[in-house]
C-alpha positions in Angstrom: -33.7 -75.1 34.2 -32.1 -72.1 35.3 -30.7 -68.7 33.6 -30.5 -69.8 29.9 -31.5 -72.7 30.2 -28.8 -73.3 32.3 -28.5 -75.8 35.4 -30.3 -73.8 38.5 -27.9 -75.3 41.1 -26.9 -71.5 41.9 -30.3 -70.6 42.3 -31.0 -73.6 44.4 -27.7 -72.8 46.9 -28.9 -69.0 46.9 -32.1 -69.9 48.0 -31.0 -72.0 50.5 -28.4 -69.3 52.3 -31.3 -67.2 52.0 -33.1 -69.2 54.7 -30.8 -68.5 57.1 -31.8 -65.0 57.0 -29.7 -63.0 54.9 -30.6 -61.2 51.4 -30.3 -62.1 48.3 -27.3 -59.7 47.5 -25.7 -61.0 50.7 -26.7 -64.7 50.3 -25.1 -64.6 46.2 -22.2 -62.6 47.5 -21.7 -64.7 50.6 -22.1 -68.0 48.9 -19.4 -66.7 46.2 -16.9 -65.8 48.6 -17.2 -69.6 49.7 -16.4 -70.9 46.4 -13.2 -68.5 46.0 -12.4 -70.2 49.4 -13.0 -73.3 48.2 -10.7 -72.6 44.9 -7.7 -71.2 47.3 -7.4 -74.6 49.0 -8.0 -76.4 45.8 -4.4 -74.3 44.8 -3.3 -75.5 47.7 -3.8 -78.8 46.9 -2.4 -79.2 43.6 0.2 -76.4 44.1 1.6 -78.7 47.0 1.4 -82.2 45.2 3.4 -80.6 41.6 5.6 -78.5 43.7 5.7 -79.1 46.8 5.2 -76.6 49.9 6.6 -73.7 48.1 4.3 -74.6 45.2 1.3 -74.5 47.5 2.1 -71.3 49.2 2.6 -69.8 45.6 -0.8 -71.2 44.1 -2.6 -70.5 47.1 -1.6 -66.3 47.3 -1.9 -66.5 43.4 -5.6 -67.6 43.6 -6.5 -66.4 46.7 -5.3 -62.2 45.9 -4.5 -61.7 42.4 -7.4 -59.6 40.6 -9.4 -62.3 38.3 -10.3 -64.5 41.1 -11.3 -61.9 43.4 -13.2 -59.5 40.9 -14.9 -63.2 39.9 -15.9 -63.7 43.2 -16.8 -60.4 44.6 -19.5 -60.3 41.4 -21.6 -63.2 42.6 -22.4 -65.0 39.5 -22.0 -68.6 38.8 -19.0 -68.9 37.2 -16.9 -68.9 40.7 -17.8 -72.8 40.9 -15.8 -74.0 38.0 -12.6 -72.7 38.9 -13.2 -73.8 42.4 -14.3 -77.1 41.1 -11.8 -77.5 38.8 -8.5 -77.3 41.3 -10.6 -79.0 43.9 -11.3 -81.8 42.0 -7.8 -81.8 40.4 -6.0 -81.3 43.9 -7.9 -84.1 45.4 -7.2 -86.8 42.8 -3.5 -85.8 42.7 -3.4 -86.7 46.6 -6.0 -89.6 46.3 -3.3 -90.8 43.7 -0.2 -90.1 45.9 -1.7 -91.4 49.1 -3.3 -93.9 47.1 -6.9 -93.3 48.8 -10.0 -94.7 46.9 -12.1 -91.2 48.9 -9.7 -88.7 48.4 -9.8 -90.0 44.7 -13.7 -90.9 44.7 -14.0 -86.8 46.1 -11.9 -85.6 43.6 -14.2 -86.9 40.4 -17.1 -85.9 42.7 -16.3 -82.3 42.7 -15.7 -82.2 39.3 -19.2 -83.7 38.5 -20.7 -81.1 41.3 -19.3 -78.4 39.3 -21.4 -79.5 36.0 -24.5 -78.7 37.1 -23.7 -74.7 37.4 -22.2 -73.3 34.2 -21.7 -75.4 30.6 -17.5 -73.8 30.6 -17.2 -76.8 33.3 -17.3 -79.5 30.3 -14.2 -78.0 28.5 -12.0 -77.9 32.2 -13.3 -81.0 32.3 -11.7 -82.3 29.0 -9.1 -80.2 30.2 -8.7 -82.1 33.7 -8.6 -85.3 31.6 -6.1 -84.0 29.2 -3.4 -83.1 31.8 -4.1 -86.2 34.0 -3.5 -88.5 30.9 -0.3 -86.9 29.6 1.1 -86.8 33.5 0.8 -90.8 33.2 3.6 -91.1 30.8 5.8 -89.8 34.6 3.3 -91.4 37.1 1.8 -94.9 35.7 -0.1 -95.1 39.4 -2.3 -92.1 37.8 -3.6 -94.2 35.0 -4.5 -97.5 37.2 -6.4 -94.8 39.5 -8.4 -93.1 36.8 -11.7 -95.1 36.8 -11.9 -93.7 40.3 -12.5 -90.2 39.4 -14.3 -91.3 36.5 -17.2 -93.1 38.4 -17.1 -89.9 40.8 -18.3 -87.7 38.3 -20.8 -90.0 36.3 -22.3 -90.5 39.6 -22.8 -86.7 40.0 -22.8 -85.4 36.8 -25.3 -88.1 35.3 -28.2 -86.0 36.0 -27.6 -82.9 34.3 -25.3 -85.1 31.4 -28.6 -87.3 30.8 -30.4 -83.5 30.4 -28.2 -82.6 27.6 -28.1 -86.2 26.2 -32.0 -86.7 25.9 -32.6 -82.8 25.2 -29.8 -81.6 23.5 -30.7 -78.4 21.7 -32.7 -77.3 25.0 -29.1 -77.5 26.4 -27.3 -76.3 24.0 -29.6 -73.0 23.8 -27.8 -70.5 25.1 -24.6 -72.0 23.2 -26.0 -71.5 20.3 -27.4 -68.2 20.4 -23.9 -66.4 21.0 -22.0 -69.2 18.5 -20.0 -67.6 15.5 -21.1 -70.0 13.2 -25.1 -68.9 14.0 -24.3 -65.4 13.8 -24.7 -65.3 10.1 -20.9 -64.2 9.3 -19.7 -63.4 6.3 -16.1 -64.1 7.3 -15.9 -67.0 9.7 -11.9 -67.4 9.6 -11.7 -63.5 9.7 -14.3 -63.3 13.1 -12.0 -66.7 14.1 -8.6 -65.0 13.8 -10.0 -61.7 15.6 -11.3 -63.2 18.5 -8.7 -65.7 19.2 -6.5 -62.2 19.3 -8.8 -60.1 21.7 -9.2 -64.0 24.2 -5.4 -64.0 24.2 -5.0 -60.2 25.0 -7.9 -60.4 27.4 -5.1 -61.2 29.8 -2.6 -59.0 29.7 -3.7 -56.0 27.2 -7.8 -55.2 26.9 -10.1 -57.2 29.3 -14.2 -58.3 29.5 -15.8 -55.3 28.4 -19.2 -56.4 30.8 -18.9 -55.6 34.2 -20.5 -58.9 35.0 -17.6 -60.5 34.1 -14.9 -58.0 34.6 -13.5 -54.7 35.2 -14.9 -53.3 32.0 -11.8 -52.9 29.4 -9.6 -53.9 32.5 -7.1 -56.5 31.7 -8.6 -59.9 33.8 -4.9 -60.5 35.0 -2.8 -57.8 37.2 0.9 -56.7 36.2 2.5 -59.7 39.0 0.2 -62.6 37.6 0.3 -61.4 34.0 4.3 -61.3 34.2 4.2 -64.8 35.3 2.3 -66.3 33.3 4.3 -65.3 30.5 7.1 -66.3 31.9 5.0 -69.7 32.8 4.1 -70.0 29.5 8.2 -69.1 28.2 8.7 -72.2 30.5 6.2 -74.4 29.4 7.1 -74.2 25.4 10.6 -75.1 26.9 9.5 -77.7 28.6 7.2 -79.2 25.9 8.8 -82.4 26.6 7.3 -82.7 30.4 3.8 -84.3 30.6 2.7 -81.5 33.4 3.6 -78.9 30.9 1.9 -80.7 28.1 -1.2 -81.1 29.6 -1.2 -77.9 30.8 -1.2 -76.3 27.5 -3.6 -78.5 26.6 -6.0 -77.4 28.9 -5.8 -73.9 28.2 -6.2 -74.3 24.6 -9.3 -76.6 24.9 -10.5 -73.7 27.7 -9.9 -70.5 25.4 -11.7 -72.3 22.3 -15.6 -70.9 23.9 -14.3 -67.8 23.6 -13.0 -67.8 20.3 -15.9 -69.3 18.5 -18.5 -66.7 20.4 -20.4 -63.6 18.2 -17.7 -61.0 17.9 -19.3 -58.5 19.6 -18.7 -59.9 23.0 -15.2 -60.8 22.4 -13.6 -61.1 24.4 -15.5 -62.9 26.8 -14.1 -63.5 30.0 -17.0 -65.8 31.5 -16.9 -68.3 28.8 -13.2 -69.1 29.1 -13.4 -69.4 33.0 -12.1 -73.0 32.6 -8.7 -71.5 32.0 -8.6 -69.7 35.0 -7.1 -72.3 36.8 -4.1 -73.0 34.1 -3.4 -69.3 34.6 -2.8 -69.6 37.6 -1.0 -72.9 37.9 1.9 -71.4 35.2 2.2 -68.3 36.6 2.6 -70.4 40.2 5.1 -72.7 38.3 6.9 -69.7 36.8 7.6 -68.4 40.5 8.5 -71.7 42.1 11.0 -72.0 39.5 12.6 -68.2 39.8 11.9 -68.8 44.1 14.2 -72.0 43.6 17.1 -70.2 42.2 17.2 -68.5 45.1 19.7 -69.2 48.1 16.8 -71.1 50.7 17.2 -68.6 53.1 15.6 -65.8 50.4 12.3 -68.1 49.5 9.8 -67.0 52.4 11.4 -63.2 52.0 10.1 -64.1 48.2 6.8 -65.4 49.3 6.1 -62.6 51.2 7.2 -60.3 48.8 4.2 -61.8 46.7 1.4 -61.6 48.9 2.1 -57.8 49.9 2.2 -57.3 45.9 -0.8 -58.9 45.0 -2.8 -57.3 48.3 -1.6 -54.0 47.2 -3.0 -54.6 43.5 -6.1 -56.2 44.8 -7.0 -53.4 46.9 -6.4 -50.6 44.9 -8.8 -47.9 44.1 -9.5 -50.0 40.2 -10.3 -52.9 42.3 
């Protein structure tokens, strides 16, 4: 077991940086920045296969500069790999499905097996994976014939840590439990319900994480260009209700926000536990700026693109960052 009775896989990569000589600061921070690499060109991935190459430029600068990702990774913790699992493992089955390549699809489950074994907010991306790759069947029945592929990949590399929580569940489950509203002894369940729900949805945009492990304390998690987006993403979305993408994308976020609105009050909002969204974040707010970049005459798209990345530089490296 690791930290709560967590997976160690962490530890177990941290230790293993470490023999190549470097410290354990540098070795956690070093192995973090890898997995916020490995996220960009998981945005990539799927940015390119809903979008297309504006999409993928979009979702990579998004992921790669906007402050959550990069305040996520430049803390060290854990919780880098399921993002980065999460749109790698998306991004690869979406190709595997297009190209109609048994690896590609194969890697993509695989990744989102690997990323089980670090943190438990994987399981609800996962359900949150599932959810949007079901509801994009009803435009792309090739998706649904390809799903057992991706499916085996992450029994097969999950099924260690799955048959933990399956044969010891409450060991599991510990930590879970612990920081649950309904063990916390409250008086007013629907009251603590309705409360946090508002401070995880205004963790975005209004009053952040107050732990500087999992934020800038009180900061909001998203800066002024990505938190404009994603409303606007979201604006889209509702309008677009009828579009499996956009279905499954809400889907996802809700099933990914519900950690953080069932944990103890007093660390609401929780930025760690909701993780899972990270990626749907990103993937509106990159959906929300294809769609203003296409209004555009073509000419006027790369001046757009590079418009964005000199934003979200600026915001990154600023002095609150």
């Amino acid at each position: 077991g690791g930290t709560f009775a967590a997976p160690g896989h962490h530890a177990y990569l941290i230790a293993g940086v470490m023999k190549l000589g470097l410290g354990p600061v540098e070795a956690a921070r070093g192995l973090s920045a890898v997995f916020g690499l490995i996220a960009m060109l998981g945005a990539l991935v799927v940015g390119r296969e809903l979008w297309g190459r504006v999409g993928a430029v979009a979702a990579l600068a998004l992921v790669g500069l906007s402050r959550w990702p990069v305040t996520v990774s430049r803390v060290g913790m854990f919780n880098v790999v399921t993002p980065a699992c999460l749109l790698l493992g998306l991004g690869l089955t979406l190709w595997g499905v297009r190209q109609d390549r048994l690896t590609l699809k194969m890697s993509g489950g695989m990744a989102l097996g690997f990323g089980v074994g670090f943190h438990s907010s994987m399981w609800p991306g996962l359900l949150g994976v599932v959810a949007l790759l079901f509801f994009a069947t009803f435009s792309n029945r090739s998706i649904l014939r390809s799903l057992w592929v991706p499916l085996v990949g992450v029994v097969v590399v999950a099924e260690p840590i799955a048959g933990v929580a399956v044969r010891d569940f409450d060991l599991y489950t510990e930590r879970q439990t612990e920081v649950s509203l309904f063990s916390s002894g409250s008086e007013n369940i629907l009251g603590d319900l309705g409360a946090n729900s508002r401070a995880v949805l205004g963790m975005f945009t209004v009053e952040g994480d107050r732990n500087g492990r999992h934020n800038i304390p009180g900061e909001p998690v998203l800066d002024p260009v990505a938190g404009g987006l994603l409303v606007l993403g979201l604006v889209l979305a509702a309008r677009r209700i009828a579009s499996p993408v956009a279905i499954g994308l809400l889907l996802w976020g809700f099933i990914a926000l519900v950690p953080g609105a069932i944990t103890i009050p007093s660390e609401a909002p929780n930025a760690l536990r909701v993780i899972a969204s990270m990626p749907v974040v990103y993937l509106l707010a990159a959906g929300a700026l294809v769609t203003a970049l296409r209004a555009l005459p073509k000419p006027a798209v790369p001046i757009g693109l590079c418009l964005l990345v000199i934003t979200l530089a600026g915001w990154t490296n600023s002095p609150r960052m």
